[in-house]
Every structure is written in C-alpha cells, then in structure tokens.
C-alpha positions as CSV (number, residue, x, y, z in Angstrom):
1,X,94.4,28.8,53.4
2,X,95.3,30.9,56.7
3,X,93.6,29.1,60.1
4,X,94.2,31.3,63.3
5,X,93.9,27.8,65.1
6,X,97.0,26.6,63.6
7,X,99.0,29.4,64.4
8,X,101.7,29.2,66.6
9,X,101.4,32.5,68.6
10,X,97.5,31.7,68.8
11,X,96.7,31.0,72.6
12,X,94.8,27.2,72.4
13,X,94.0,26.8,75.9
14,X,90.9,28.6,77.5
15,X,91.8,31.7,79.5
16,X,89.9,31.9,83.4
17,X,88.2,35.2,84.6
18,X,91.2,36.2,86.8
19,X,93.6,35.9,84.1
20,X,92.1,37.7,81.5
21,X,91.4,40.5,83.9
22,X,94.8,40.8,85.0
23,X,96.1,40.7,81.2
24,X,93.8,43.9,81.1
25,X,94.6,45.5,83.9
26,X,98.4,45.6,82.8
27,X,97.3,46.5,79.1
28,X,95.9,49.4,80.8
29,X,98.9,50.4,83.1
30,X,101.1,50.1,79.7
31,X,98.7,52.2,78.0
32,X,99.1,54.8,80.0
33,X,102.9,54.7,81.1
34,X,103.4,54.8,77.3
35,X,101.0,58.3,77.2
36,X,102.9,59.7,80.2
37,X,106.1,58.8,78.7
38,X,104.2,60.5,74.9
39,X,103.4,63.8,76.7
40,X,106.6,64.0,78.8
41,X,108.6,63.5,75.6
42,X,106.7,66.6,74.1
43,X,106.9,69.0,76.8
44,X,110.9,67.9,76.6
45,X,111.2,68.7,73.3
46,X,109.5,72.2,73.5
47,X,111.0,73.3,76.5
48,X,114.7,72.3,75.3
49,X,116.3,75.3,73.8
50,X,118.2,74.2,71.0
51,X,121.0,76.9,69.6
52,X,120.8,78.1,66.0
53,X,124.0,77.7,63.7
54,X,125.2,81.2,63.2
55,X,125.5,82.1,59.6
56,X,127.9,84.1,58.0
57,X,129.4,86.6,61.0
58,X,131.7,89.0,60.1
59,X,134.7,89.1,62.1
60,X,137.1,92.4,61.6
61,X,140.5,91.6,60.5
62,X,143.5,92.7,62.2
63,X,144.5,94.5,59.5
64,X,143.0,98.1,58.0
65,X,141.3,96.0,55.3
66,X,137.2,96.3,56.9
67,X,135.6,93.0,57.5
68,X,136.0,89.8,55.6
C-alpha cells in the first residue's frame, strides 16, 4: 500500500516559519507572472490580424477568352 512517508519527493524534515513563508511568497509571485503572462497572451492573440487565404480569384487571361 501507498505511504506519502516513503516517498521520495515527500519533504521529511520539518520546515521553519521563515521558509515556508518565503515558499509562499514565490508561489504567489509565480501565480501571478503566469496570469500576466495568461492575459497578455490573449490580448496578443486578438489584436494580431491574421490574413485570410483568398479563395478562388479570378484572374483575366491575356487572351479574348473572359476569366478562367
């Protein structure tokens, strides 16, 4: 049966005040680079103008035949 205390990436020793607050304070600052970075990427996306394949445009020959 699974034990979280024999796991490897489990942390065994007992964490002090200061470290566990500044594990939370850079949880925090990655939490909201990574929204910054989430909203930036949207604007981006919806401001870039992206061109349309044309489809099917009649060019005139050279000759009297009309278009193709």
């Amino acid at each position: 049966m699974y034990k979280y205390q024999s796991d490897p990436l489990y942390q065994a020793h007992v964490l002090t005040l200061k470290e566990i607050e500044d594990a939370n304070r850079r949880a925090r600052k990655l939490r909201s680079l990574a929204f910054v970075n989430a909203v930036q990427n949207l604007f981006e996306t919806r401001e870039k103008p992206f061109a349309k394949t044309p489809k099917n445009i009649q060019m005139p020959l050279p000759s009297s035949k009309g278009f193709a």
